[in-house]
VEXKEBA-943438 format. One record per residue (C-alpha): residue in one letter; x, y, z. Coordinates in pm, 1 decimal, decimal comma, padded with zeros to 6 digits. Example, Ala and Ser with C-alpha at 12.3 -4.5 7.8 and 13.67 -1.06 7.14 Angstrom:
REM VEXKEBA-943438
[rec "A"; [01230,0; -00450,0; 00780,0]];
[rec "S"; [01367,0; -00106,0; 00714,0]];
***
This chain:
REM VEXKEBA-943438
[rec "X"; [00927,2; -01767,6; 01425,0]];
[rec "X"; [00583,6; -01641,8; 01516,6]];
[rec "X"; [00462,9; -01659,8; 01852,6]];
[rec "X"; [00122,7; -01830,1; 01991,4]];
[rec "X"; [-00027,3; -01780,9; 02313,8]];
[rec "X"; [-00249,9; -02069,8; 02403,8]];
[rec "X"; [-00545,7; -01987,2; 02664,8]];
[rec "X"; [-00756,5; -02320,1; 02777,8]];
[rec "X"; [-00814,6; -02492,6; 03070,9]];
[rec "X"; [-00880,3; -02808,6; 02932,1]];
[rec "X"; [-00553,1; -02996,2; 02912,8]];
[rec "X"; [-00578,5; -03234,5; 02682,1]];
[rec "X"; [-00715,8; -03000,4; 02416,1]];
[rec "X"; [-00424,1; -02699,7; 02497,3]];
[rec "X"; [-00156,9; -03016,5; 02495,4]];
[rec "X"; [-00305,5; -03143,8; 02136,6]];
[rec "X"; [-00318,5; -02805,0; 02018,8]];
[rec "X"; [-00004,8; -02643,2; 02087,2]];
[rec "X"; [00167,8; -02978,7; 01962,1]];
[rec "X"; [00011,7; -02925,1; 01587,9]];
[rec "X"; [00125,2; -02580,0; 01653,9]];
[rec "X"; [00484,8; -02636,3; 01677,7]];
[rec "X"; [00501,4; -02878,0; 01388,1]];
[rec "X"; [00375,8; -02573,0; 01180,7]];
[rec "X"; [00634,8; -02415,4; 01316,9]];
[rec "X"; [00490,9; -02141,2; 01568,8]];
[rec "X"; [00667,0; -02075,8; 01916,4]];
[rec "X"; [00375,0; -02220,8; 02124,9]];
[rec "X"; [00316,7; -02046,5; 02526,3]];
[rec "X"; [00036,5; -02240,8; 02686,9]];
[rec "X"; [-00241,7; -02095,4; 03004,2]];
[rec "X"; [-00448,9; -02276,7; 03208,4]];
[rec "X"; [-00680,3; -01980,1; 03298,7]];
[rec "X"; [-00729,3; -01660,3; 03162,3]];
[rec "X"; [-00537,2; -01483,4; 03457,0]];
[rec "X"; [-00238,1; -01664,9; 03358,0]];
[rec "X"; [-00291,5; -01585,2; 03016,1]];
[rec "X"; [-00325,1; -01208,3; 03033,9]];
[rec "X"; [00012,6; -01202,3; 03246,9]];
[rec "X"; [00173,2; -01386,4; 02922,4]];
[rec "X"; [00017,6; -01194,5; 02688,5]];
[rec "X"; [00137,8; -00904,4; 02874,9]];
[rec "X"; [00509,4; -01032,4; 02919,1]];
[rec "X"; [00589,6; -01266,5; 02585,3]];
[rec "X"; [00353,1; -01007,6; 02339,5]];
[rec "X"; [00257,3; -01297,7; 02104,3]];
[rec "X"; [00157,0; -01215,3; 01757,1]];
[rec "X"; [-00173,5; -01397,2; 01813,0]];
[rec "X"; [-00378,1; -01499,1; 02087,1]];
[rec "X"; [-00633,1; -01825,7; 02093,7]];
[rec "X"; [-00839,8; -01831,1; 02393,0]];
[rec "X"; [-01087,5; -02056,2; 02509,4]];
[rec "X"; [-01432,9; -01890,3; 02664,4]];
[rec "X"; [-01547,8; -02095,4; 02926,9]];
[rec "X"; [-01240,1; -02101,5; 03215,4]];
[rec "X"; [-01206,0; -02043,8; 03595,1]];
[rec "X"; [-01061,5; -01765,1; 03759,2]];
[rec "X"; [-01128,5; -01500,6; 03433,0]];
[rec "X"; [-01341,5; -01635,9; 03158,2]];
[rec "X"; [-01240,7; -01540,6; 02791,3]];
[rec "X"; [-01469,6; -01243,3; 02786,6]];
[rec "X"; [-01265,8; -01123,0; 03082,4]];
[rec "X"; [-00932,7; -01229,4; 02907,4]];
[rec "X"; [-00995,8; -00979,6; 02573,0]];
[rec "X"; [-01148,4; -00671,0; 02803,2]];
[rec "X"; [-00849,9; -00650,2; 02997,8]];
[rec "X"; [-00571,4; -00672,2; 02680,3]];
[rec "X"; [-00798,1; -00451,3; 02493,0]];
[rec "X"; [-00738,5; -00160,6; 02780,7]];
[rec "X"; [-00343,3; -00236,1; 02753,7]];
[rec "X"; [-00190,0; -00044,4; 02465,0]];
[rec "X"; [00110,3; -00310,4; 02406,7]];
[rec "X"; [-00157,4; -00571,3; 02371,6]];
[rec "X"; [-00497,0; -00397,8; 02192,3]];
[rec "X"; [-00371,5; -00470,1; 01823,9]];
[rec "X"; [-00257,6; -00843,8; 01880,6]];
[rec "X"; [-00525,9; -01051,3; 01678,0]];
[rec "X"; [-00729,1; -01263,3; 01900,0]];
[rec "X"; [-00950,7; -01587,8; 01827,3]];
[rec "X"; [-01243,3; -01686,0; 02034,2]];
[rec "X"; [-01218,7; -02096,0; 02115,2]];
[rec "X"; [-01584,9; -02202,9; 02197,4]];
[rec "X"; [-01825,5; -02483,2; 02199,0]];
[rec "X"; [-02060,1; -02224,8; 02130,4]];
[rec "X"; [-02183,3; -02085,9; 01796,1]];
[rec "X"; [-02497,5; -01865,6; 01894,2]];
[rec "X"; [-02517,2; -01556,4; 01722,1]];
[rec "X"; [-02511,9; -01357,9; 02040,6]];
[rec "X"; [-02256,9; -01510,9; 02195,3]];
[rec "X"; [-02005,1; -01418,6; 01855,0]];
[rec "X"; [-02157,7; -01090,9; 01802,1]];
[rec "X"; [-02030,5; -01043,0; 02169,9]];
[rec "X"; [-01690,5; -01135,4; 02142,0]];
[rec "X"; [-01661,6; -00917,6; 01771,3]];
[rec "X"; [-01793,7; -00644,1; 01990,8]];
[rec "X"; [-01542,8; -00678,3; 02277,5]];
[rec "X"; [-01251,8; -00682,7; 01998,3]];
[rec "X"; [-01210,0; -01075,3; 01872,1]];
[rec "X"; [-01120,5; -01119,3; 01513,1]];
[rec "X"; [-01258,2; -01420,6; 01452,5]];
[rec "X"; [-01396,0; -01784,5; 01605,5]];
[rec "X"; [-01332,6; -02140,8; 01606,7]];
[rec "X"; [-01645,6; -02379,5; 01703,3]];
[rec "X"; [-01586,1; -02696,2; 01870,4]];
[rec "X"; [-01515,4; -02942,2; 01786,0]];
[rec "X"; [-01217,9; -02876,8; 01522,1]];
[rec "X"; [-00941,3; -02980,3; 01305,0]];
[rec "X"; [-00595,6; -02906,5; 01258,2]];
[rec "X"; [-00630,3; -02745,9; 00934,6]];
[rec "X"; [-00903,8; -02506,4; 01019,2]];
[rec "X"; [-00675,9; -02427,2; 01336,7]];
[rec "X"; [-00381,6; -02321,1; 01101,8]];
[rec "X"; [-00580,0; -02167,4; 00854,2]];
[rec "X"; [-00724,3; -01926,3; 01089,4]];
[rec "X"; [-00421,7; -01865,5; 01228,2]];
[rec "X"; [-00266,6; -01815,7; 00889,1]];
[rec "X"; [-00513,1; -01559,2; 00747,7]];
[rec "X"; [-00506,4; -01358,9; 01066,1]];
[rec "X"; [-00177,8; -01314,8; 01055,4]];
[rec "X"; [-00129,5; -01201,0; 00746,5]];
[rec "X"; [-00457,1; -00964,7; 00805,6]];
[rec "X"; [-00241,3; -00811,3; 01134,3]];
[rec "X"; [00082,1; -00800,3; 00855,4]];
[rec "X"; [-00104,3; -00565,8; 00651,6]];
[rec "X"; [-00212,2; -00324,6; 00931,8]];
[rec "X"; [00191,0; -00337,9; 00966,1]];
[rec "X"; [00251,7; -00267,8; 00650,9]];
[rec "X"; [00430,8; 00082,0; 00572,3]];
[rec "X"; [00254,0; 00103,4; 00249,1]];
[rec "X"; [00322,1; 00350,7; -00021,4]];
[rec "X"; [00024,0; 00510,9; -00155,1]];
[rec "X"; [00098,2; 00389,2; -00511,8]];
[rec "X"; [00072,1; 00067,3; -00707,8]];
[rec "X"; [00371,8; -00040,0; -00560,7]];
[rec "X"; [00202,9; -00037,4; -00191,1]];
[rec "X"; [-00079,0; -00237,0; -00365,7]];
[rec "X"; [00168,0; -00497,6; -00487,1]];
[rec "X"; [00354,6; -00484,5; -00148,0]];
[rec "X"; [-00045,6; -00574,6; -00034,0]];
[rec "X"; [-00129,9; -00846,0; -00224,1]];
[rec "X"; [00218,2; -01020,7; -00212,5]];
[rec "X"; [00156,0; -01003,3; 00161,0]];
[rec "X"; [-00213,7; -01163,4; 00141,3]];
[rec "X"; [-00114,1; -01408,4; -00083,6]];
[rec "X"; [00243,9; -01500,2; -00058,0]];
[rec "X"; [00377,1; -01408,2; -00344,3]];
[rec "X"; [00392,6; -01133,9; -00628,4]];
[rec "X"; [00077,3; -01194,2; -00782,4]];
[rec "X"; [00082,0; -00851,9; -01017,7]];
[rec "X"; [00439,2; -00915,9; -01138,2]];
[rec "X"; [00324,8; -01291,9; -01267,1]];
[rec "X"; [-00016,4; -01065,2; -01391,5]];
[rec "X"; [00213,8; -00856,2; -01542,7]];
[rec "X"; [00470,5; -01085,3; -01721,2]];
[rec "X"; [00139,2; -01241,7; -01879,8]];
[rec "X"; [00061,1; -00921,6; -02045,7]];
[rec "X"; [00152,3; -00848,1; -02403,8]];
[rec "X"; [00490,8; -00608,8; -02398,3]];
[rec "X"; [00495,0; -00313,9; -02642,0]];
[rec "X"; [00777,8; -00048,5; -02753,2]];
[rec "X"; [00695,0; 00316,1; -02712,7]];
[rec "X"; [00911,5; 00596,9; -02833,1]];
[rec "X"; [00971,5; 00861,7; -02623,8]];
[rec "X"; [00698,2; 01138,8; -02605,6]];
[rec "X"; [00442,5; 00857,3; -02774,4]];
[rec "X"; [00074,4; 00812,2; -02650,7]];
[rec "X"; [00017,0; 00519,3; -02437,5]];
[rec "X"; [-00359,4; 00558,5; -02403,1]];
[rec "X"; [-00596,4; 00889,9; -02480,4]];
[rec "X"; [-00834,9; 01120,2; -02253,6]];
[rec "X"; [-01210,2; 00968,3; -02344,6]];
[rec "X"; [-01113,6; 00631,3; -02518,7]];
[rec "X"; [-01245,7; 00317,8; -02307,0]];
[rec "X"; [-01005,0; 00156,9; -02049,7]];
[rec "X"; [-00974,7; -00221,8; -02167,0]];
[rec "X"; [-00623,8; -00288,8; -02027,9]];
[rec "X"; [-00412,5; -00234,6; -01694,6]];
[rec "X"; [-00062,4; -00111,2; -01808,6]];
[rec "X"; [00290,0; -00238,9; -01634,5]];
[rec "X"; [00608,3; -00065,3; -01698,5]];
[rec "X"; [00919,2; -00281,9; -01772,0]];
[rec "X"; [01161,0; 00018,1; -01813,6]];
[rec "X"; [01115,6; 00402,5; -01880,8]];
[rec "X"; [00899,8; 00654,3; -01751,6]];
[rec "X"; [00528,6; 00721,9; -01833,5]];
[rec "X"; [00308,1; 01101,2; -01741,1]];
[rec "X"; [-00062,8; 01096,1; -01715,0]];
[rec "X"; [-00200,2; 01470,5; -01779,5]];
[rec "X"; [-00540,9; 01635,5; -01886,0]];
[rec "X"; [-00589,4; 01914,7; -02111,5]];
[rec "X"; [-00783,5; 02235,5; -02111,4]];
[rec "X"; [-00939,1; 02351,8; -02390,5]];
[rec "X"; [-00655,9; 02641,8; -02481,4]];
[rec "X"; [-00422,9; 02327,6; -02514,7]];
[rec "X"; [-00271,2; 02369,9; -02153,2]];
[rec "X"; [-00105,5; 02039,4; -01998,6]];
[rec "X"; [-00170,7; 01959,7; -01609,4]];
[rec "X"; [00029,5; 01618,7; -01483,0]];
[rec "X"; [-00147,6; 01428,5; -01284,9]];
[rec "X"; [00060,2; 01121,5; -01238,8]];
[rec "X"; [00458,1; 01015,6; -01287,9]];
[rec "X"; [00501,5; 00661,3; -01279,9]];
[rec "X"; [00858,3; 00455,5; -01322,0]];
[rec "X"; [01012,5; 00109,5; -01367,4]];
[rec "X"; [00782,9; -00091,6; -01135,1]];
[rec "X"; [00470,2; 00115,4; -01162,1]];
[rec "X"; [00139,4; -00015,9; -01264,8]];
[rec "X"; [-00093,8; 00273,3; -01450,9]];
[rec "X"; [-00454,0; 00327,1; -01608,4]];
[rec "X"; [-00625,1; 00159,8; -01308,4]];
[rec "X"; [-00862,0; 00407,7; -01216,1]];
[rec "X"; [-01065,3; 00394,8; -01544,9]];
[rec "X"; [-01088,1; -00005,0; -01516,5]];
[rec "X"; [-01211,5; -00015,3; -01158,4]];
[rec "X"; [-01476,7; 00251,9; -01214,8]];
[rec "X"; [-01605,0; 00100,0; -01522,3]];
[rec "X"; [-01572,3; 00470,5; -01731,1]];
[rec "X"; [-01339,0; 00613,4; -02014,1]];
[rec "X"; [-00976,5; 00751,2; -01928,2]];
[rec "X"; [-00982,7; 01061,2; -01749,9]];
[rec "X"; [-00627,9; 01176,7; -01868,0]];
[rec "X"; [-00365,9; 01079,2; -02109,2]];
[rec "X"; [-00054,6; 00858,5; -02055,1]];
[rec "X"; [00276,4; 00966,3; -02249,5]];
[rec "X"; [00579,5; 00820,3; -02220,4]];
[rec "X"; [00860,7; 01058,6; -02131,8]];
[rec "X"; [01170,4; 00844,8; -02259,4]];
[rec "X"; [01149,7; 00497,9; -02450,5]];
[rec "X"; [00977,7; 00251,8; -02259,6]];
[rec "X"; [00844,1; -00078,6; -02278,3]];
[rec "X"; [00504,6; -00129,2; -02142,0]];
[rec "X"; [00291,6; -00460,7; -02069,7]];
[rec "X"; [-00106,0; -00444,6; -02140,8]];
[rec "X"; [-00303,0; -00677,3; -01908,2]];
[rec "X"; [-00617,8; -00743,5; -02017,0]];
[rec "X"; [-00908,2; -00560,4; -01820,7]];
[rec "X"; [-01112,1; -00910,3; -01747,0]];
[rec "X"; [-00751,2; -01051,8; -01568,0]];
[rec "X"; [-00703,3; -00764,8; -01340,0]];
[rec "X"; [-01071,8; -00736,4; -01262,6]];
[rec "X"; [-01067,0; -01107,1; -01126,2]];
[rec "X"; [-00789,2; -01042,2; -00932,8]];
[rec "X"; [-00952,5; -00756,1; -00761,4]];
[rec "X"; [-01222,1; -00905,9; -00714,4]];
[rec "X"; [-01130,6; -01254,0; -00572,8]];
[rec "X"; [-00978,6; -01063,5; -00258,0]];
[rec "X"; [-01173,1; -00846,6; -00060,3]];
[rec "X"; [-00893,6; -00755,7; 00209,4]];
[rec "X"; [-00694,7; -00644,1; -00125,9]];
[rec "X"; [-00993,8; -00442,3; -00288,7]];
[rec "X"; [-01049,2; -00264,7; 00068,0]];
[rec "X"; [-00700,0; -00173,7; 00089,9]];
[rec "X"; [-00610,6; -00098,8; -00272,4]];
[rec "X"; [-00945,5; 00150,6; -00206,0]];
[rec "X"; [-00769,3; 00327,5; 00097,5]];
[rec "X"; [-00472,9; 00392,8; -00144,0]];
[rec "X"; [-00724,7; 00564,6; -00435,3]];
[rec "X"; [-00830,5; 00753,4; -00094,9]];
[rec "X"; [-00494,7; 00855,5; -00017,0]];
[rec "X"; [-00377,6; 00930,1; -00440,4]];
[rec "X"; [-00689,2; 01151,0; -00394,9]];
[rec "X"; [-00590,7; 01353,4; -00109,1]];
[rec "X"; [-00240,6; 01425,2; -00286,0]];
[rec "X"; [-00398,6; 01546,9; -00600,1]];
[rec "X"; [-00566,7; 01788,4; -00391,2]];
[rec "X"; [-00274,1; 01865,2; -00237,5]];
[rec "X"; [-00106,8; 01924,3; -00597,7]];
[rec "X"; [-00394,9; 02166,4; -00655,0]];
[rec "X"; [-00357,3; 02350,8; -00418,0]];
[rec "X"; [-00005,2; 02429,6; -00454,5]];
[rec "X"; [-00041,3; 02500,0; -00781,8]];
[rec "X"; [-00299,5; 02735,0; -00730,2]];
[rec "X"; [-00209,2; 02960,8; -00435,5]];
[rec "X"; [00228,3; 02824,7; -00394,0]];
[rec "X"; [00473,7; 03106,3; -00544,7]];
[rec "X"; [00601,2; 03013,4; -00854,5]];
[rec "X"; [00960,9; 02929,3; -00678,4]];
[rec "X"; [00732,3; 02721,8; -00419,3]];
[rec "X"; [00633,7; 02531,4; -00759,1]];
[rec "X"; [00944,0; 02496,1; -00916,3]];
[rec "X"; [01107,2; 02374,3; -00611,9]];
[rec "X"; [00798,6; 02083,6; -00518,5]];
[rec "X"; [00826,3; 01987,2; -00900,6]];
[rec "X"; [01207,8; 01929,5; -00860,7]];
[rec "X"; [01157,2; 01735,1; -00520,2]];
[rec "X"; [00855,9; 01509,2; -00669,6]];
[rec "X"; [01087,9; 01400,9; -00977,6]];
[rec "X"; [01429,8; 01394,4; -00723,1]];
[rec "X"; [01185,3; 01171,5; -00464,0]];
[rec "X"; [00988,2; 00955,5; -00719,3]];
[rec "X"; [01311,0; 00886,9; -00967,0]];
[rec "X"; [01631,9; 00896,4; -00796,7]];
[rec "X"; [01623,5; 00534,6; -00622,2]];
[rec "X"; [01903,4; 00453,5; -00447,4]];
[rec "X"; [02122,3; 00721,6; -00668,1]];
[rec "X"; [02220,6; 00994,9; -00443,7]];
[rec "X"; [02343,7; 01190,2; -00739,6]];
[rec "X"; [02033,5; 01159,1; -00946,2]];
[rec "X"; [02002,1; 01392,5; -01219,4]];
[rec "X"; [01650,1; 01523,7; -01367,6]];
[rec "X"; [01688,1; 01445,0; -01757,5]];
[rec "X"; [01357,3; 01601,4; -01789,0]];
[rec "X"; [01253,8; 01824,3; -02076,2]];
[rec "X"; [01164,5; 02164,8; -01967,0]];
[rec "X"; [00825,2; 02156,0; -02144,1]];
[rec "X"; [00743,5; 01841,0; -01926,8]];
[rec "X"; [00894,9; 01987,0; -01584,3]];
[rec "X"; [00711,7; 02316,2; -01676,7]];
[rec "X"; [00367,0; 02107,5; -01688,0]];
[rec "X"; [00408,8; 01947,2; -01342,8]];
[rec "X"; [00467,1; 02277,7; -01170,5]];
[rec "X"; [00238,5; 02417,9; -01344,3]];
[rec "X"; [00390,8; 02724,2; -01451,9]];
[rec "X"; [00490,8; 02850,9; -01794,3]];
[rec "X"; [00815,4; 02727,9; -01971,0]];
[rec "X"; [00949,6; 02984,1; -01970,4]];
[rec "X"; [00900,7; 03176,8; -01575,3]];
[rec "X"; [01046,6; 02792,0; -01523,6]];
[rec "X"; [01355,4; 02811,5; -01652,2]];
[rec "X"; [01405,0; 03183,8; -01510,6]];
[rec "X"; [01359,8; 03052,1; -01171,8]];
[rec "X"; [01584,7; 02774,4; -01264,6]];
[rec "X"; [01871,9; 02974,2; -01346,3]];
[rec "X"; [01779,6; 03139,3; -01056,7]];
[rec "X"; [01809,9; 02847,0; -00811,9]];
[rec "X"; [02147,3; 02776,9; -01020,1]];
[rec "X"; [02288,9; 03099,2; -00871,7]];
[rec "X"; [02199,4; 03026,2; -00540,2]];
[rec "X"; [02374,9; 02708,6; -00518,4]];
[rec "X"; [02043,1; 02504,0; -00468,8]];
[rec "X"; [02101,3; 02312,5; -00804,3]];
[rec "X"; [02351,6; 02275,4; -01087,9]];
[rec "X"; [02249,1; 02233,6; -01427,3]];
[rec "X"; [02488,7; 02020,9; -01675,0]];
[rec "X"; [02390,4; 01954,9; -02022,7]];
[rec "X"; [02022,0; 02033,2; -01979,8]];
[rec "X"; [01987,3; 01815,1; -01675,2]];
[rec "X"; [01919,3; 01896,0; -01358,0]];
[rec "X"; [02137,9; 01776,6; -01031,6]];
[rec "X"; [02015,5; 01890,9; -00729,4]];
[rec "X"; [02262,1; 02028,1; -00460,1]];
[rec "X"; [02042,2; 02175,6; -00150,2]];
[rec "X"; [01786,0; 01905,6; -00112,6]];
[rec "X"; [01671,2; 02045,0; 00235,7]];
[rec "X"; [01612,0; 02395,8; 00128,7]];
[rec "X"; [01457,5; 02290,3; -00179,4]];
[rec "X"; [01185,4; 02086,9; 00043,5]];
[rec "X"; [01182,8; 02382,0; 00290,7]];
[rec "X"; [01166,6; 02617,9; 00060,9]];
[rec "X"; [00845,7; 02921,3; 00147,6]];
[rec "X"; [00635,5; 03109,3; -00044,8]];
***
């Protein structure tokens, strides 16, 4: 149950209020003043905070200045009660740290939808999210209440690919958002002497082909699937209105193109300047990390070709320093596939 501290002197509008509170179902702590309510704030942490301006004692200015300087109470979200609706008076409060307003006189359903939507807001600031599409589902499910890109997805036409069949080409125009039922899917480019670099794995779960649609442009790389899948194509108009019909989700789902950004660069890098056992051993712990689940003995059923291209080393210096890693007991190999038995010196492993 989510807790609501109540600041406002006058008592028949803190009794009113905290009674439509509890019918919604919050745990409701009430203040008179705003010196009692910083010494609740302080002692029951509430996950929001509705304050009145205009008290005795400490005024609501006063109330936000001194939770802002507290460290267990600077990230609860905080609503400014007022009769109020000057422009300097609000830019004031937004200024001193309040996340939003509620004018005088009100209603109960603008009191609970505030309430609502900055709860959810705080949620997301929570939120350990995964800088994939998975983190932008986690998002939107969070904003919204439910899983808005599965119900996208399941609305998508669903398609058989083979293994090692083209999903969508380098250059061709990005007119659908692709969802992946089952298998596994690669993005990579190509340089002109026909040399693959991957620059994206994606699994059951994973959306793909998204950064084309949202900058308007061609695909930059080429999706292959690397075992039979089944994919479903959502229609470039139908995620676009999604997107764009939630601005806390388009801010957020930019932060995690930010973040995919800054670990392509980190690829890079590796690739260029890492030893080629440096290489081999990231590649193994990217597939081991991104595919294994909750399958402690994973194997890699990759092809070496494929594993070769996300090191970024040739096939065959790969499977040398495979074999290699055999003999020291860091990995096994049975049948081709790859189970990995030293996952901590693998991840440590220098150049």
């Amino acid at each position: 149950m989510k807790k609501v501290l109540l600041i406002e002197d006058n008592a028949d509008i803190r009794e009113n209020m905290a009674e439509i509170l509890e019918l919604a179902s919050y745990e409701v702590h009430t203040a008179p003043d705003g010196k009692q309510g910083v010494a609740l704030a302080i002692a029951k942490k509430p996950d929001i905070i509705i304050c009145d301006i205009m008290m005795p004692v400490l005024d609501g200015y006063g109330v936000i200045h001194m939770l802002q300087k507290n460290p267990d109470t600077q990230n609860i979200p905080f609503i400014f009660l007022t009769a109020k609706a000057e422009r300097t008076e609000i830019r004031k409060g937004m200024e001193l740290g309040a996340d939003d307003y509620i004018t005088k006189p009100f209603n109960g359903t603008e009191l609970l939808n505030a309430i609502e939507s900055r709860l959810r807001k705080a949620e997301l600031i929570r939120l350990n999210i995964t800088p994939d599409l998975q983190g932008l589902n986690t998002i939107i499910s969070t904003a919204g209440g439910k899983d808005i890109l599965k119900d996208l997805a399941d609305s998508g036409n669903l398609n058989q690919y083979r293994k090692k069949q083209t999903v969508y080409t380098e250059g061709h125009h990005a007119l659908r958002l692709f969802y992946i039922e089952s298998g596994k899917i690669k993005t990579y480019k190509t340089n002109d002497d026909g040399k693959e670099l991957v620059t994206g794995l994606y699994n059951q779960g994973d959306f793909f082909g998204y950064v084309a649609l949202l900058e308007g442009t061609a695909y930059k790389e080429t999706a292959e699937t690397m075992e039979d899948s089944e994919v479903a194509a959502v229609p470039k108009d139908d995620f676009m209105h999604l997107i764009n019909s939630n601005r806390d989700v388009m801010q957020k789902f930019v932060q995690l193109l930010a973040k995919n950004v800054a670990d392509k660069e980190k690829q890079l890098l590796g690739i260029a300047y890492n030893s080629l056992r440096k290489k081999v051993a990231d590649a193994l712990m990217m597939l081991y990390t991104k595919y294994k689940g909750s399958n402690e003995n994973y194997m890699i059923d990759l092809s070496r070709e494929n594993l070769a291209t996300i090191a970024g080393t040739a096939k065959e210096s790969l499977i040398r320093t495979l074999s290699d890693f055999k003999d020291e007991k860091l990995i096994d190999i049975k049948s081709g596939d790859i189970l990995i038995l030293d996952e901590k010196k693998l991840r440590n492993m220098v150049n």
